[in-house]
C-alpha positions in Angstrom: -32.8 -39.0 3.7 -29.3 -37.2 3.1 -26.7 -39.4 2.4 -23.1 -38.6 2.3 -20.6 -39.2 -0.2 -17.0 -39.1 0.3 -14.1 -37.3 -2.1 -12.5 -39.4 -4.6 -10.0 -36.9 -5.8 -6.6 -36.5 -4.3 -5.8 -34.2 -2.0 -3.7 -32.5 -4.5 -6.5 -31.9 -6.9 -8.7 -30.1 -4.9 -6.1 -28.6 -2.5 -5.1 -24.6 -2.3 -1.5 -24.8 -2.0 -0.6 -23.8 1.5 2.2 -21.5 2.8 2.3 -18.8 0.6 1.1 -15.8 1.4 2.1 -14.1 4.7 0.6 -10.9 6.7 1.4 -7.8 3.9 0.5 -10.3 1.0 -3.0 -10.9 2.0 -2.9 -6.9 2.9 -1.7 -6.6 -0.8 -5.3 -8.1 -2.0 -7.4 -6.5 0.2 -6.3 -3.2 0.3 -6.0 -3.6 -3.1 -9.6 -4.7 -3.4 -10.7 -1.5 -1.9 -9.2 0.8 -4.7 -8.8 3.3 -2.3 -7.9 6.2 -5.0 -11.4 5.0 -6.9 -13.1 5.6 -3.5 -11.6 9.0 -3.2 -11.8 10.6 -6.9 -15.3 8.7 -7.2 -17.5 8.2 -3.7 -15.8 11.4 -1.4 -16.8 14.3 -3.7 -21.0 12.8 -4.0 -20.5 12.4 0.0 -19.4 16.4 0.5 -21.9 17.7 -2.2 -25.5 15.4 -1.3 -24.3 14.3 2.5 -22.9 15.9 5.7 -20.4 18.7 3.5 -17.0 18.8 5.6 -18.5 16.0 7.7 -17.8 13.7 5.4 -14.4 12.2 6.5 -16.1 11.9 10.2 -18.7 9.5 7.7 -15.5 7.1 6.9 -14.5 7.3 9.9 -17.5 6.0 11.8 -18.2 3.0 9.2 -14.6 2.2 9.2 -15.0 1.7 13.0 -18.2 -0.2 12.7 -16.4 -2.6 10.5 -13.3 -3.0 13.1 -15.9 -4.4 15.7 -17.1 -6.4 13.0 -13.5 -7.5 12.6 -13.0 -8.7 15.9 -15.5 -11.5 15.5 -14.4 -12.2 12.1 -11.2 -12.9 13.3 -11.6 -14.7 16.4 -13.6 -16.7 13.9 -10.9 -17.0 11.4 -8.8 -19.0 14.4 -11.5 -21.4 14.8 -12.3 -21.7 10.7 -9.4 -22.0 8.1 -11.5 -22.6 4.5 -11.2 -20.8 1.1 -15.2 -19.6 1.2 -14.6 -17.9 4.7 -18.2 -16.2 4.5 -19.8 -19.2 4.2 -18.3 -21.5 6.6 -18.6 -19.0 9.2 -22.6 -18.5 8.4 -22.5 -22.4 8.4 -21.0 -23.0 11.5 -23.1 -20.6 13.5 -26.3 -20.6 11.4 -26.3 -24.2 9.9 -25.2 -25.6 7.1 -28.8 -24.6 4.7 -28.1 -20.5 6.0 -24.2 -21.1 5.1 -24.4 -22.6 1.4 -27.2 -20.3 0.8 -24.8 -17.0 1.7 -22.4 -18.8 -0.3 -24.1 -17.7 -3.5 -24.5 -14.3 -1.8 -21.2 -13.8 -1.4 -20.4 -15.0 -5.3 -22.8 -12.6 -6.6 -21.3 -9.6 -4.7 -18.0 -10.4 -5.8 -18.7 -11.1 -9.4 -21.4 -7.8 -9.3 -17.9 -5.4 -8.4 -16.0 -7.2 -10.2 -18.4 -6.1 -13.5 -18.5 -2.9 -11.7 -14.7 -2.4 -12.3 -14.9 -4.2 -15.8 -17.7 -1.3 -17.3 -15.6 1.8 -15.5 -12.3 0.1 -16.7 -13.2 -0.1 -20.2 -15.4 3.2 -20.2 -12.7 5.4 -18.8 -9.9 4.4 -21.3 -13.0 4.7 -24.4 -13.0 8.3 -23.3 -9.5 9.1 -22.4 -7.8 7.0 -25.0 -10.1 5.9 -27.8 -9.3 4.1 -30.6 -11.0 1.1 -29.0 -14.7 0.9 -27.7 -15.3 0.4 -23.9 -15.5 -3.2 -24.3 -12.7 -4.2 -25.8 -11.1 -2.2 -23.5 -12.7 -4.4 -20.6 -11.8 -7.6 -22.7 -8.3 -6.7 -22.9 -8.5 -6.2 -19.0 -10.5 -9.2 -18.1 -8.0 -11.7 -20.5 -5.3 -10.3 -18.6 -6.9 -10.9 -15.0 -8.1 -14.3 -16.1 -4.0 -16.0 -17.1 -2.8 -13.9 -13.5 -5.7 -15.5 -11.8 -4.0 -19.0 -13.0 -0.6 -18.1 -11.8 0.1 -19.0 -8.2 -1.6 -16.4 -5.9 1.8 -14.8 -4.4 2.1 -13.7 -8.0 -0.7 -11.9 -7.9 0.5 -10.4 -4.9 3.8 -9.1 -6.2 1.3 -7.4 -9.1 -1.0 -6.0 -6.4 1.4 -5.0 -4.3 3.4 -2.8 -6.6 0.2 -1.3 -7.6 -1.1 -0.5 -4.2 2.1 1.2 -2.7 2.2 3.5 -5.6 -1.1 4.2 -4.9 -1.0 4.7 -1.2 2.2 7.2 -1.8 0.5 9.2 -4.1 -2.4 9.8 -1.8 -0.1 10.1 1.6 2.3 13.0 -0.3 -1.2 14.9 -1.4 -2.8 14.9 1.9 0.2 15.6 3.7 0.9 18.6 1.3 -2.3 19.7 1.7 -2.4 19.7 5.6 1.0 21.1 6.2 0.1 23.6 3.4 -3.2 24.4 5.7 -5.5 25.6 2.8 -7.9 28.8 2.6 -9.0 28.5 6.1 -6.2 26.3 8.1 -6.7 22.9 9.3 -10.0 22.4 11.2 -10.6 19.1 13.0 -13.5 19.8 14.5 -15.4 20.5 11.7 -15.0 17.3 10.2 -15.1 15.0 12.9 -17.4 16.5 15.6 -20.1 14.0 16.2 -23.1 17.0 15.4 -21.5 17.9 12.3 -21.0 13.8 11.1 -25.3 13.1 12.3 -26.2 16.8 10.5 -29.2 16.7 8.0 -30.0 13.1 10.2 -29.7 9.6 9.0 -32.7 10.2 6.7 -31.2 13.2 5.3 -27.8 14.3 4.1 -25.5 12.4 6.8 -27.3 8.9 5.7 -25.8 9.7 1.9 -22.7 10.1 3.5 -22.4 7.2 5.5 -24.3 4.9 2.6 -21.1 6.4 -0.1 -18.5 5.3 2.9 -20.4 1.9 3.3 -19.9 1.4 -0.6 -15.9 2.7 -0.6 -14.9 -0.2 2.2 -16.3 -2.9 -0.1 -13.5 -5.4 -0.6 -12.1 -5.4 3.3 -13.5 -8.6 4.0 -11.8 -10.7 2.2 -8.7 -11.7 4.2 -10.1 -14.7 6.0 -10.5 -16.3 1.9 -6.8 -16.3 1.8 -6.7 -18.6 4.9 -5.8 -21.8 3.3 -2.7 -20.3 1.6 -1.5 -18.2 4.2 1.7 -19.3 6.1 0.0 -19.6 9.2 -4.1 -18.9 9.1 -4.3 -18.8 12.9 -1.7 -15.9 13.6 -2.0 -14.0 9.7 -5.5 -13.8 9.1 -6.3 -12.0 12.3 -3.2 -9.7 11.8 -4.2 -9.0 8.3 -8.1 -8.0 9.2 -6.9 -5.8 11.1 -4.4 -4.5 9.7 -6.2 -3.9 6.3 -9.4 -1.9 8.0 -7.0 0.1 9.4 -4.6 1.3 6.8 -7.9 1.4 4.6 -9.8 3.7 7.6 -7.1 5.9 8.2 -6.4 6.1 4.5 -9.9 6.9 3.9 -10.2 9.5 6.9 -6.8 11.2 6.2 -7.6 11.6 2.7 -11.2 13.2 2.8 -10.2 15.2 5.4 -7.1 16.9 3.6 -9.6 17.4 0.3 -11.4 19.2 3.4 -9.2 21.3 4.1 -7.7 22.0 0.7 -11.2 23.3 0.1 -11.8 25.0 3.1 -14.4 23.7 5.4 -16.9 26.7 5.4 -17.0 26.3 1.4 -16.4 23.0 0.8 -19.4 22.1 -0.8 -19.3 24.7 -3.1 -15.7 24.1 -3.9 -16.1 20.5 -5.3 -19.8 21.4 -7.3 -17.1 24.1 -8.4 -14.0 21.6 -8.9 -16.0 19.3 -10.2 -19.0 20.4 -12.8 -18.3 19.6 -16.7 -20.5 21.1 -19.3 -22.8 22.5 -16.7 -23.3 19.7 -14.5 -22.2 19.4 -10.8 -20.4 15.9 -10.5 -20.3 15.1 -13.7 -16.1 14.7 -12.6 -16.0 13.9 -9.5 -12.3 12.6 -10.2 -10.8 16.3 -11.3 -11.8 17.4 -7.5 -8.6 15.0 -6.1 -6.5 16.1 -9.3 -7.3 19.5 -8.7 -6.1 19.6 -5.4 -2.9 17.3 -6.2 -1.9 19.8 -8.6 -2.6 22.5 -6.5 -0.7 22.0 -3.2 1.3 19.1 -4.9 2.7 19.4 -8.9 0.1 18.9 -12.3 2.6 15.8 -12.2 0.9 14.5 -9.6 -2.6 14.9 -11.1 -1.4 12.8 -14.2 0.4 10.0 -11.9 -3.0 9.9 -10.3 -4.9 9.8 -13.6 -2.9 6.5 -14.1 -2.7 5.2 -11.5 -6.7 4.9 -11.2 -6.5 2.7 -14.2 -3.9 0.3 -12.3 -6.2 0.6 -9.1 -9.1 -0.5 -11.1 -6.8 -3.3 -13.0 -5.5 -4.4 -9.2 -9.7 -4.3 -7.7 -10.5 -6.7 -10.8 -7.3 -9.4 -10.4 -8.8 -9.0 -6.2 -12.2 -9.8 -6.3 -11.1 -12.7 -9.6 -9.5 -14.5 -6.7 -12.0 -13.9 -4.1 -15.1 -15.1 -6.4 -13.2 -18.2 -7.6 -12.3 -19.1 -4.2 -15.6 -18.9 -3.5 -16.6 -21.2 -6.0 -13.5 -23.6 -5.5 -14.8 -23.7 -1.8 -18.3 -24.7 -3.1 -17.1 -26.9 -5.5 -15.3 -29.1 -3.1 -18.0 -29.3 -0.7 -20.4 -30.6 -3.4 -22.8 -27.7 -3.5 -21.2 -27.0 -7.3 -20.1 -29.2 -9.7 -17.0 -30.8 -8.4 -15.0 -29.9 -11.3 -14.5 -26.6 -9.8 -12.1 -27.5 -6.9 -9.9 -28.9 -9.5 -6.2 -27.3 -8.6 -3.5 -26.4 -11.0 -0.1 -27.8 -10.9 0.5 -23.7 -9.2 -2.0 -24.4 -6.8 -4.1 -22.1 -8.0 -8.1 -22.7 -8.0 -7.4 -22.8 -12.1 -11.1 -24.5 -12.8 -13.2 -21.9 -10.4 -10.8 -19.2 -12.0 -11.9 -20.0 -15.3 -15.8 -20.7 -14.8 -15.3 -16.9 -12.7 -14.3 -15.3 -16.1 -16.6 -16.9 -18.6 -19.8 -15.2 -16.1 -18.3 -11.9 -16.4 -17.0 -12.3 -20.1 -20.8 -13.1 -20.5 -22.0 -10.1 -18.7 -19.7 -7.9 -20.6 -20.6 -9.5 -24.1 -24.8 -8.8 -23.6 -23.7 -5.5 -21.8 -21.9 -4.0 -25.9 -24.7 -6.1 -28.0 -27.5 -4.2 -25.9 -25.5 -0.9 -26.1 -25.6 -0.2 -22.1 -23.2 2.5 -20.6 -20.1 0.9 -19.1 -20.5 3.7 -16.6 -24.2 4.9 -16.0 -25.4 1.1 -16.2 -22.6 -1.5 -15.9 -20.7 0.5 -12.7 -23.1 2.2 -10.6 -25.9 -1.2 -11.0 -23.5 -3.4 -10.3 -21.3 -1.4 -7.7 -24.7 -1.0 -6.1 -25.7 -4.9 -5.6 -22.5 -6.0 -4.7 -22.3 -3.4 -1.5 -25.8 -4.7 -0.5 -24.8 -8.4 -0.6 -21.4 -7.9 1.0 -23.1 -6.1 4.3 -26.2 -8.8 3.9 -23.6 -11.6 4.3 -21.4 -9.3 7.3 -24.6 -9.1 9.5 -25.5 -12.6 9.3 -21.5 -13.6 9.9 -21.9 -11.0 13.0 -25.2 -13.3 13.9 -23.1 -16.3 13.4 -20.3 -15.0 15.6 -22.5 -14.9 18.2 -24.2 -17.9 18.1 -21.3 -20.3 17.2 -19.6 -19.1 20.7 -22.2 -19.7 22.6 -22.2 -22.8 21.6 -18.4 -23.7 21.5 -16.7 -21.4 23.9 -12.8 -21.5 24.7 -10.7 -18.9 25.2 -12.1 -16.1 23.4 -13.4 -13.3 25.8 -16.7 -11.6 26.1 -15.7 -8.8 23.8 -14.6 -11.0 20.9 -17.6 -12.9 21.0 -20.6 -10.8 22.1 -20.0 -7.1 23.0 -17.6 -6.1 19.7 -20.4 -8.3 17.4 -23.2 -7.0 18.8 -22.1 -3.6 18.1 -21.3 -4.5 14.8 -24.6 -5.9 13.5 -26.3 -2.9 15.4 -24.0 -0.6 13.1 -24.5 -2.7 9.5 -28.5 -3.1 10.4 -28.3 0.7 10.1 -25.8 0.8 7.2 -27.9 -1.8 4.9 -30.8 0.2 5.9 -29.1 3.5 4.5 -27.2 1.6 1.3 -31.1 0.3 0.3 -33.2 3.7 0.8 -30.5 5.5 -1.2 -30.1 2.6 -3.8 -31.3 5.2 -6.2 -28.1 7.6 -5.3 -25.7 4.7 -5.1 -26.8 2.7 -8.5 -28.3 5.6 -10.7 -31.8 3.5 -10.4 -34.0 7.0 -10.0 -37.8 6.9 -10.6 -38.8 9.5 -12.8 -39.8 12.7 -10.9 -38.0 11.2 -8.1 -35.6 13.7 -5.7 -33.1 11.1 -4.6 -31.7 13.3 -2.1 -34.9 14.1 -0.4 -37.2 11.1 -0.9 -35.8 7.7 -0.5 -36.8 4.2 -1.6 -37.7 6.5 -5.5 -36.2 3.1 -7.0 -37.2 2.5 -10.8 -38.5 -1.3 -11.7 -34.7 -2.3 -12.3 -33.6 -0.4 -8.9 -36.2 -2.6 -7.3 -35.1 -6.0 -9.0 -31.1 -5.0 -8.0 -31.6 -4.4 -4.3 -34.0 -7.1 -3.5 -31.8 -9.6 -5.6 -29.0 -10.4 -3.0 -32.4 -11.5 -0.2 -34.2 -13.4 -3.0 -30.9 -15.5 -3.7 -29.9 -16.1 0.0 -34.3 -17.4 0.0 -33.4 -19.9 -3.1 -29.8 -20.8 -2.1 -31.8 -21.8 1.1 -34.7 -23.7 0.0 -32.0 -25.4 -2.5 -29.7 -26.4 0.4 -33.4 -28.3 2.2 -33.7 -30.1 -0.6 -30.5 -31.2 -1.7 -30.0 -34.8 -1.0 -27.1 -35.3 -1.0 -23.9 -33.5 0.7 -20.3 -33.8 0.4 -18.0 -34.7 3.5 -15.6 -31.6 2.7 -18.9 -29.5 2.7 -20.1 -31.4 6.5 -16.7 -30.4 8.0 -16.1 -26.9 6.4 -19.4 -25.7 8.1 -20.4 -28.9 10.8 -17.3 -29.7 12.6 
C-alpha cells in the first residue's frame, strides 16, 4: 500500500524564490546552454566533411524546425505545469507518475553527462593553449567557480550569462554578415544549401544522417526554459515566450552561421576547403575550430579570430554555470517530491537550490577526479563520451514529453487547439524518433566509441564495448528509475501534485 506523507519544512526551505527572472533572462541560460560558437567551431566543420557538404546548414535548419513543433507542446504544457523538474512533471502528468520520476533521472544524467562534457574540453583546451596547469586543474578551477555562482541567486547568473552570450552572438553575427555581403569565391548560393535534394543527399543512412545526428547534438541545452518556471516573473506568459524565442535565435543563429562558412568556402568546394582549413599534422579535423577562425580573419580582422579563441572559453564557462542550474533543479525538484533525499530541496537565504547545487558539483568533481587518476583524455574520452550520452537522453526524454503532450490533452482539454496539442506533437515525435535513431547508429561518430576495423561513416551501429554501455545507458536508467518508482512505498504530497494534479 502507498502511503503519503506530508512536508514538514517551511515553505521557505524548500521554495525557489519566485519573480526573478523575466523573458531575455531565461533566454540568457538557454541560449547560453547551447554554446552556439562550440557548435560552430566544433559540430559544423564534421557535418560539411562526413555529411551532406554545403547541405549542411539546410541540416540545422530542418532539426531546429523539428524542435519548434516540439516547442509548441512544450509550451502549451508549460501553462498548464509551473515546477522546477519541468521534464519530469510533464512525463508525469501525461505518462504517470512511475514514467515521470523515472525520466527524472534521465534528465539528471543528460545534464550532468554535458555538463562533464564541457568540464574535460574546458580544462583540455586551456592544458594545450595555456599550460602551466594540467587539464584538470584547469576543470577544477572552472567547476569551483560554477559551483559559489550556482549558490548566488539565479538572476546573477543571468547577468554572467548574459554578458557572455551577447559577445558571443556579436562576434558570430559581424563574421557571417562579412562573409555574405563579401560573397566569397563563388557568390552567395541559397540553393545549394537549403534545397531539400541537396539537405536528404547520401540518404539518412548515409552522409545527410551525420549531418542531421551533428545538428541534433549542437541544439542540446534548448529545452531548458520551462526549469526556470518557478522563478520566472510570470511562468504562464514567460516560459512560452522564452521557448520560443530561444529555438529561434539558436535556429537562425545556427543556419545563418553554417551557411556564411558556406559561402566563405564556396559551395562547389566546400568540403575540400574545411579538410583543407582544418587538417593539423596530417590529419583532416584534427581543428575543426581554425575553419570559423580562418574565415573570421579572412573576411573579418585576425582580431576577430583571437576574440573568438576567447570567447569559446567563456562559452564553454557560460554552458557549464547552464546546465549547473538545470541539473540541480532537477534534483531540488526530486528532492522535494520525496523521490531524493529531502535535504536537497533545502533553499538558501538567495533562494537558490544551494543543497541540489552542491550535491550537483560533488558528482562531477568526482567524475573529474577518477577521469586525471586514470589518465583519460579530457577531449577524446571525457567530451565526445559524455557529449554523446547526454544528446541521447535529452531527445529520449523530448519524445516521451511529445507522448505526454498528447496524452495529458486528451485527457484534460481547455483551450488549447488542435495544433498545440496533436498536429505540432505528432510531428515532433515523428521527427526525434528519426533523430534518436540517427544520434544512436552514428554514436561511434558522435562519441569517438569506433570498433576496430570499423568505417563510421559507412557502417553504422560499429560501437566498441564502452559505445555500447553509453548509448544503451540513458534506456537502462529510465527501466530502473521505473521499476524503482513501482516499488517505492512511499510518496511525497509535493511529488503527487507536481505530476497528479
Amino acid at each position: 500500500m502507498t502511503t503519503t506523507r506530508s512536508t514538514s519544512q517551511s515553505d521557505s526551505q524548500s521554495t525557489l524564490r519566485t519573480g526573478r527572472l523575466g523573458v531575455i533572462g531565461i533566454v540568457f541560460f538557454v541560449v547560453a546552454a547551447a554554446a552556439p560558437l562550440v557548435g560552430m567551431t566544433g559540430a559544423v566543420p564534421v557535418a560539411i566533411v562526413l555529411g551532406n557538404g554545403a547541405a549542411a546548414p539546410g541540416a540545422y535548419l530542418v532539426v531546429g524546425l523539428t524542435l519548434l513543433l516540439f516547442s509548441v507542446g512544450y509550451a502549451a504544457m508549460s501553462q498548464r505545469v509551473t515546477n522546477a523538474g519541468a521534464f519530469f512533471a510533464y512525463i508525469g502528468r501525461g505518462l504517470g507518475r512511475h514514467l515521470g520520476s523515472a525520466s527524472a533521472f534521465v534528465s539528471i544524467l543528460a545534464y550532468l553527462a554535458i555538463q562533464l562534457a564541457i568540464y574535460g574540453f574546458f580544462g583540455g583546451l586551456l592544458g594545450a593553449q595555456v599550460g602551466l596547469l594540467p587539464w584538470w586543474a584547469w576543470s577544477l578551477a572552472a567547476w569551483v567557480a560554477v559551483t559559489l555562482l550556482s549558490l548566488l541567486s539565479v538572476e546573477v547568473g543571468a547577468k554572467v550569462l548574459g554578458v557572455l552570450m551577447l559577445l558571443e552572438l556579436l562576434a558570430l553575427i559581424v563574421t557571417s554578415v562579412a562573409i555574405l555581403a563579401d560573397g566569397g569565391p563563388e557568390g552567395v548560393n541559397v540553393w545549394a544549401s537549403f534545397n531539400p535534394a541537396a539537405i536528404l543527399a547520401g540518404g539518412l543512412a548515409g552522409s545527410a544522417g551525420i549531418a542531421f545526428a551533428f545538428a541534433f547534438a549542437s541544439f542540446i541545452g534548448f529545452e531548458a526554459t520551462a526549469i526556470y518556471g518557478e522563478e520566472s516573473k510570470d511562468p504562464k506568459t514567460v516560459v512560452p515566450r522564452a521557448t520560443y524565442l530561444a529555438v529561434g535565435v539558436i535556429t537562425v543563429l545556427f543556419a545563418l552561421t553554417s551557411f556564411a562558412m558556406v559561402t566563405g568556402m564556396g559551395a562547389s568546394s566546400v568540403v575540400e576547403k574545411t579538410v583543407e582549413r582544418s587538417t593539423l599534422g596530417g590529419v583532416p579535423l584534427a581543428d575543426p575550430a581554425a575553419v570559423l577562425f580562418s574565415l573570421a580573419t579572412q573576411y573579418v580582422a585576425p582580431w576577430m579570430a583571437t576574440v573568438m579563441g576567447i570567447l569559446v572559453l567563456s562559452s564553454l564557462f557560460a554552458g557549464l554555470l547552464a546546465f549547473q542550474n538545470a541539473a540541480s533543479r532537477y534534483l531540488f525538484a526530486l528532492g522535494r517530491g520525496g523521490a531524493l533525499p529531502r535535504q536537497l530541496s533545502h533553499v538558501n537565504g538567495r533562494g537558490a537550490p544551494s543543497a541540489a547545487s552542491l550535491a550537483t558539483s560533488v558528482l562531477t568533481g568526482l567524475v573529474i577526479a577518477a577521469f586525471a587518476v586514470f589518465q583519460l583524455d579530457p577531449v577524446l574520452n571525457m567530451f565526445y563520451w559524455f557529449s554523446g550520452l547526454a544528446v541521447v537522453a535529452i531527445v529520449l526524454i523530448e519524445i516521451l514529453v511529445c507522448v505526454a503532450v498528447i496524452t495529458f490533452f486528451r485527457r484534460n482539454p481547455g483551450h488549447e487547439n488542435v495544433f498545440q496539442t496533436v498536429i505540432a506533437p505528432v510531428l515532433a515525435t515523428i521527427g526525434l524518433v528519426l533523430g534518436e535513431y540517427l544520434l544512436m547508429s552514428r554514436f561511434g561518430l558522435l562519441a569517438g566509441t569506433v570498433a576496430a576495423d570499423v568505417d563510421p561513416t559507412v557502417t553504422p551501429w560499429g560501437l566498441s564495448p564502452i559505445g555500447w554501455v553509453l548509448v544503451f545507458l540513458p534506456f537502462v536508467l529510465l527501466l530502473a528509475g521505473y521499476l524503482h518508482s513501482i516499488w517505492s512505498t512511499t510518496e511525497n504530497e509535493d511529488l503527487v501534485r507536481d505530476v497528479l494534479s
